[in-house]
PLY file of the C-alpha trace (Angstrom):
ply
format ascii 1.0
element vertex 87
property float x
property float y
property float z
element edge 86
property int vertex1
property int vertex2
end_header
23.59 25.09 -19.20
26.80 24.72 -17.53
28.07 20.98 -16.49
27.20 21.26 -12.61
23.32 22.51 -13.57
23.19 19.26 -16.20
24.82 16.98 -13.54
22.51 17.76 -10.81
19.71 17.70 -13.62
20.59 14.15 -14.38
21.01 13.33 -10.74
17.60 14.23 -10.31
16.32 12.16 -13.15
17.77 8.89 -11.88
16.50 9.64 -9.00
12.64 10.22 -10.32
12.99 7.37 -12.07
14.26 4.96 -8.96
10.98 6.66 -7.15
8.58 6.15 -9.86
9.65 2.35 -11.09
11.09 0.80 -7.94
8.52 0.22 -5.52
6.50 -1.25 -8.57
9.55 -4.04 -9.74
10.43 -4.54 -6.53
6.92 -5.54 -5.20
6.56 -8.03 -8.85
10.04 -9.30 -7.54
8.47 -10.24 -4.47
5.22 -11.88 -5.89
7.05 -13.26 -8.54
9.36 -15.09 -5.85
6.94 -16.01 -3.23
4.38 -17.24 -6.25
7.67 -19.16 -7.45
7.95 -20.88 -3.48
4.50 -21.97 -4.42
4.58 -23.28 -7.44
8.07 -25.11 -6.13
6.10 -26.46 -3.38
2.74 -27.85 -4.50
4.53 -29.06 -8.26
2.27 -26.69 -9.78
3.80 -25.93 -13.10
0.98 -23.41 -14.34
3.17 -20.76 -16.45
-0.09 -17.92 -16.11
-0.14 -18.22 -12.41
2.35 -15.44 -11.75
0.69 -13.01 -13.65
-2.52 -12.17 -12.32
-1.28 -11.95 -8.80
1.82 -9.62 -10.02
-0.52 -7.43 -11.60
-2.87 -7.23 -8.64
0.09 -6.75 -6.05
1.42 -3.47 -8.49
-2.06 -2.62 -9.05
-2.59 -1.80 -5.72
1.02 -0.33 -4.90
0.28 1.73 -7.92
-2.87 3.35 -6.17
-0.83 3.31 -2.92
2.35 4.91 -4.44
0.88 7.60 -6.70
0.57 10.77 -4.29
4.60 10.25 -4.07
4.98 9.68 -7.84
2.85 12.65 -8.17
4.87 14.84 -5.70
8.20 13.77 -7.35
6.92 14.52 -10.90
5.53 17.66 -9.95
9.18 18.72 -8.23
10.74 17.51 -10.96
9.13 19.69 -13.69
9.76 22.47 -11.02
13.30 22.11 -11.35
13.74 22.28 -14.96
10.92 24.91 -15.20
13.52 27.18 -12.70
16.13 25.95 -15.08
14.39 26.75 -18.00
13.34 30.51 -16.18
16.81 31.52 -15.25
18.49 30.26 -17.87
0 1
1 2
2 3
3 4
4 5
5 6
6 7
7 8
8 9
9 10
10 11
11 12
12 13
13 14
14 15
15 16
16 17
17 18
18 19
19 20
20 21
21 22
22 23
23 24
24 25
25 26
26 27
27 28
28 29
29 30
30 31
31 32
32 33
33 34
34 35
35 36
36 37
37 38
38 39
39 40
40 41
41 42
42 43
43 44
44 45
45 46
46 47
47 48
48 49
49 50
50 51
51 52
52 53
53 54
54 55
55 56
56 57
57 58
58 59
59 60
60 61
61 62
62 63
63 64
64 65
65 66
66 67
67 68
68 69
69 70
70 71
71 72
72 73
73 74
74 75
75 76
76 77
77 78
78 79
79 80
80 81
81 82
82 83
83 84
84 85
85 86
């Protein structure tokens, strides 16, 4: 494997992981800070709050995201698979 072909390789990794993880942190960023606002406001100080909306909100981006997750899993094993194939 010359240093380009594990450059690009690597390149492509940070990128599949930026695809797959960030949608899902940044949406429990958001909830987190707008459930944060509300707590802030209304002196709420219940520490489980945050949770079960957070896990709702990635739930469903989850389900929303996971043809793209799919598709950039499935390009990614392409790649090393042609890497793998012609050495």
């Amino acid at each position: 494997m010359t240093p380009t072909q594990l450059i690009s390789l690597t390149e492509s990794a940070l990128f599949l992981i930026l695809t797959v993880a960030g949608p899902l942190l940044l949406t429990s960023l958001i909830v987190g800070v707008v459930i944060g606002l509300l707590q802030a406001l209304t002196q709420i100080q219940e520490t489980t709050l945050t949770f079960v909306p957070k896990l709702v909100a990635m739930g469903l981006v989850f389900l929303l995201m996971l043809p793209t997750i799919g598709q950039a899993l499935g390009a990614f094993m392409g790649k090393i698979s042609d890497m793998i194939i012609h050495g």
